[in-house]
N, C-alpha and C positions, 0 to 999 in steps of 0.2 A: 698792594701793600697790606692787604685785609687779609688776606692768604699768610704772609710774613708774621703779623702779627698774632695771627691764632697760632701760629708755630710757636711763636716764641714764650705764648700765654703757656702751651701746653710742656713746654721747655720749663718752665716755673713752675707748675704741676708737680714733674717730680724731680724736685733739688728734693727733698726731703726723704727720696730712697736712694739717697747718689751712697750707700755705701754697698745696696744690693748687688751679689752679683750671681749669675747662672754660667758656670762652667759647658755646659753642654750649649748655650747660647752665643758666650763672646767669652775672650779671656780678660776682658775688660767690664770693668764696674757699669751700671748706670752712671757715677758720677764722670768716668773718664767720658763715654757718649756726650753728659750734657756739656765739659768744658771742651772738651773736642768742636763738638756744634757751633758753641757760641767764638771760639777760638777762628773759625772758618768763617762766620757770620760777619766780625768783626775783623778780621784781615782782609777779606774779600770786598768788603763795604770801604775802607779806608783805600785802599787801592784801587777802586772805581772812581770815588772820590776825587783822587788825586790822579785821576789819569787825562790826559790831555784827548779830548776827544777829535781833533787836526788829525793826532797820530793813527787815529783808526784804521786797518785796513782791515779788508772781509777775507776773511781765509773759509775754504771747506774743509770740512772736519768732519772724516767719517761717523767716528764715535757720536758726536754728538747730534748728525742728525739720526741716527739708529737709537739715541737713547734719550733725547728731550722729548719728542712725541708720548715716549712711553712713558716719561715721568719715573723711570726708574733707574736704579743705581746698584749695580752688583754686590752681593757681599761677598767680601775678600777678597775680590780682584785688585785692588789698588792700596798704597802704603802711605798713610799720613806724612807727609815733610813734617820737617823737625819742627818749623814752624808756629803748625799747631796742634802740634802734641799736649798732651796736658801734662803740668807735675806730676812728681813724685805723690805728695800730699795734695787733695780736693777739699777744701774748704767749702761748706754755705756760705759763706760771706764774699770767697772769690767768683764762685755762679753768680750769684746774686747783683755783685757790681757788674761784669761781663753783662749781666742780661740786661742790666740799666743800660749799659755802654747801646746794645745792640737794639735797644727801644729807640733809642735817640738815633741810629742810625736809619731805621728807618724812615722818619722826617725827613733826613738829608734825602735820604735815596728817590727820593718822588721829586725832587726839585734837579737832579742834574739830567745833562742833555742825553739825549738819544746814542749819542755818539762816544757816552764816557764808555768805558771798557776794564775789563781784566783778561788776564792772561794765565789759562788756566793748564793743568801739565799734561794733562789727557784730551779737554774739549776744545784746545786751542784757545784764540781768541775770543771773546765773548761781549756783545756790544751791554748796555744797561737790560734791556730787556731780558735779554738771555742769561743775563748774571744773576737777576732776579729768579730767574726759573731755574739757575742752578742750585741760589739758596734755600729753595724752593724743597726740590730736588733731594740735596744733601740731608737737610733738616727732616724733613722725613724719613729717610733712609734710616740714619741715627734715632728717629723717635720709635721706628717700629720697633731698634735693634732695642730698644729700655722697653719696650711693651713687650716683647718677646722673654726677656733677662724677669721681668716681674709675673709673668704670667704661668711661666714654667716651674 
C-alpha cells in the first residue's frame, strides 16, 4: 500500500501541468494520463471490492507471467475501454476528487481477502495481490508517460 500511495502522492504532483502536452511523446495531455490513472485506479479498486472472492479461480495467463516480474507495461500495445477514458474537458477539481476517491480506496484495499479478484482483458484474472501489482504497474507506466510529455 506504501508503494500505492507514493503513486498517487506523485499523481498529485502533477494535476497542475494536466494541460501540457508533447506530441512526439503521446497524442494525449498529461492531464488525460492523470484521469486515465486515477479512472483505472478506481474502477479497478471498486471491482475488487465487490468481487466475491468463493468465485475465484486461478487461470494461467501468459501475459502476465512475462510481464508482472518485469513490472512493465508496453506503450501502445493495448487500447483504454471506454470505461476509463477520460472526458472531453480535464478539470483540477475532477483529478483532484478522483484522487480523494482513490486515497480512500486504498484503506479498503488492505482489508479485503486474498481471494477478492478482478478481471482483467489482457492479464486475465487477477487475485488482490496481483491487482495491486497491477495498479502498481499501470500507474507507473502512465507517470513515466507525464515524465516523458514534461521533460521533452
Amino acid at each position: 500500500m506504501k508503494i500505492l500511495n507514493r503513486l498517487l502522492a506523485q499523481v498529485e504532483s502533477y494535476i497542475p501541468y494536466k494541460d501540457q502536452e508533447n506530441l512526439l511523446v503521446s497524442k494525449a495531455t498529461v492531464g488525460w494520463q492523470l484521469d486515465h490513472t486515477l479512472k483505472v485506479f478506481n474502477t479497478v479498486s471498486l471491482t475488487l471490492k465487490n468481487s466475491n472472492p468463493k468465485d475465484y479461480k486461478k487461470q494461467f495467463n501468459y501475459w502476465r507471467i512475462l510481464l508482472f516480474p518485469l513490472g512493465y507495461i508496453p506503450r501502445g500495445k493495448a487500447k483504454a475501454p471506454k470505461l476509463v477514458l477520460p472526458p472531453e474537458v480535464i478539470t483540477k477539481e475532477n483529478l483532484k476528487a478522483q484522487l480523494e476517491i482513490a486515497k480512500n480506496h486504498t484503506d479498503v484495499l488492505k482489508t479485503l481477502p486474498n481471494h477478492a479478484y478482478f478481471k482483467h482483458f489482457i492479464f486475465g484474472v487477477l487475485t488482490k495481490k496481483q491487482t495491486l501489482r497491477f495498479l502498481e504497474m499501470h500507474t507507473k507506466h502512465h507517470l513515466k508517460i507525464v515524465r516523458d510529455i514534461l521533460e521533452n
